[in-house]
C-alpha positions in Angstrom: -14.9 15.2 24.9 -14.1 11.8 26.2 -11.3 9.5 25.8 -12.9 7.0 23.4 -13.6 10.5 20.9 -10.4 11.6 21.4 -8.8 8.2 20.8 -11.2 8.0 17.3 -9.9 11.3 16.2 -6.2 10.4 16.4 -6.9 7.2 14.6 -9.1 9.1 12.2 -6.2 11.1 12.2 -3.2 9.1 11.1 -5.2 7.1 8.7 -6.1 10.0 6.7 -2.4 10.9 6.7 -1.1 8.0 5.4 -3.3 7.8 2.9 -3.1 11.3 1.7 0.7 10.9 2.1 0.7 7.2 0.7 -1.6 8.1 -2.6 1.2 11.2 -2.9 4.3 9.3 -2.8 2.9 6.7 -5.4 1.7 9.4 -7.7 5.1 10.8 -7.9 6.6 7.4 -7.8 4.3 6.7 -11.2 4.9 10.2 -12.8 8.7 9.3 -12.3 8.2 6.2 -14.5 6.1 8.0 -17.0 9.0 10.3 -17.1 11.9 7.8 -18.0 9.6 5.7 -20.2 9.5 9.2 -22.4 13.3 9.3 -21.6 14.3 5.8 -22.3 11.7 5.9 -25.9 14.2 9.2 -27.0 17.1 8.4 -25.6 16.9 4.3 -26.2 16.3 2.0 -23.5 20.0 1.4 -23.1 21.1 5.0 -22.3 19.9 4.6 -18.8 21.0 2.4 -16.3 18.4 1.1 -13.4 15.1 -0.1 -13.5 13.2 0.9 -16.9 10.3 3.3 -16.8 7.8 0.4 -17.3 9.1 -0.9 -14.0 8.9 2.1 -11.8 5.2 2.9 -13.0 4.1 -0.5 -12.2 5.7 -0.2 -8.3 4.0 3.2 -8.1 0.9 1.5 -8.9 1.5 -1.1 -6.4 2.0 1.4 -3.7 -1.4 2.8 -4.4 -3.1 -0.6 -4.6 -1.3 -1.5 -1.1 -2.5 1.5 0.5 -5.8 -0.1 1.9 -3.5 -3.0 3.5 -0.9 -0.8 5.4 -4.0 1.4 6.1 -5.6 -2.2 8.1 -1.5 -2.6 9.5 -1.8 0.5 10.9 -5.5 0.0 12.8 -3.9 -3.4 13.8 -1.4 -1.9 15.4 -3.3 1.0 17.1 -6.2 -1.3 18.4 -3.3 -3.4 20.1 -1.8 -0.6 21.5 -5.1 0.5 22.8 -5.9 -3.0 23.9 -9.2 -3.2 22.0 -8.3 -7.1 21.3 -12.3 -7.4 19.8 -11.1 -5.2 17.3 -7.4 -6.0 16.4 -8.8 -9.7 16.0 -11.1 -9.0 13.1 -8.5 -6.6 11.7 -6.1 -9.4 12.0 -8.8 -11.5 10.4 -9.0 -9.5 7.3 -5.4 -9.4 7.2 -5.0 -12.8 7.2 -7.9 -13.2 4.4 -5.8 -10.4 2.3 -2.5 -12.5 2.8 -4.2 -15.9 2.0 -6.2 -14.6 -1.1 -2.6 -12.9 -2.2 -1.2 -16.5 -2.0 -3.6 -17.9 -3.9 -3.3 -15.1 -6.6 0.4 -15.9 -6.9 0.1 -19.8 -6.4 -2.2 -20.5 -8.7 -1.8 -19.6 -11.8 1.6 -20.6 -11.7 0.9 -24.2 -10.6 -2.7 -24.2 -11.8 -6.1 -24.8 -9.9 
């Protein structure tokens, strides 16, 4: 095997670990808020200090919807390392795409279009 293959497989690698890991961390993160939104409905929502259930489930859902974005962190920051700069500048690109259509998503409907 070469470098480049070698260099593939370890990117192949990580990325498929931090999304296996990622899409576990936010399942449990959700199931915890399913959890406490069965507490909090038999016990009352007062009984528990913290965030409420509702709260939790939607961050665990976040998590798994900003999986594909630390996935493109993480090649940004291995193609620097690498110094494949053709590469890190379109993943930068997309980042920066991601970012600016985030804004937007936020700005807008706030201040209207």
């Amino acid at each position: 095997m070469n470098t480049k293959t070698l260099k593939t497989e370890r990117l192949e690698g990580m990325l498929a670990q931090l999304l296996n890991y990622g899409t576990w961390f936010s399942s449990a993160v959700t199931a915890l808020g399913l959890v406490l939104v069965q507490v909090e409905g038999y016990l009352g929502a007062s009984a528990l200090g913290g965030p409420s259930g509702t709260t939790i489930v939607t961050a665990g859902i976040a998590l798994l919807i900003m999986l594909p974005v630390l996935r493109l962190a993480l090649m940004l920051v291995v193609f620097l390392r690498e110094h494949d700069y053709m590469f890190g500048i379109i993943t930068a690109a997309v980042l920066t795409i991601i970012a600016f259509g985030t804004a937007l998503g936020i700005y807008l409907p706030i201040h209207g279009a």
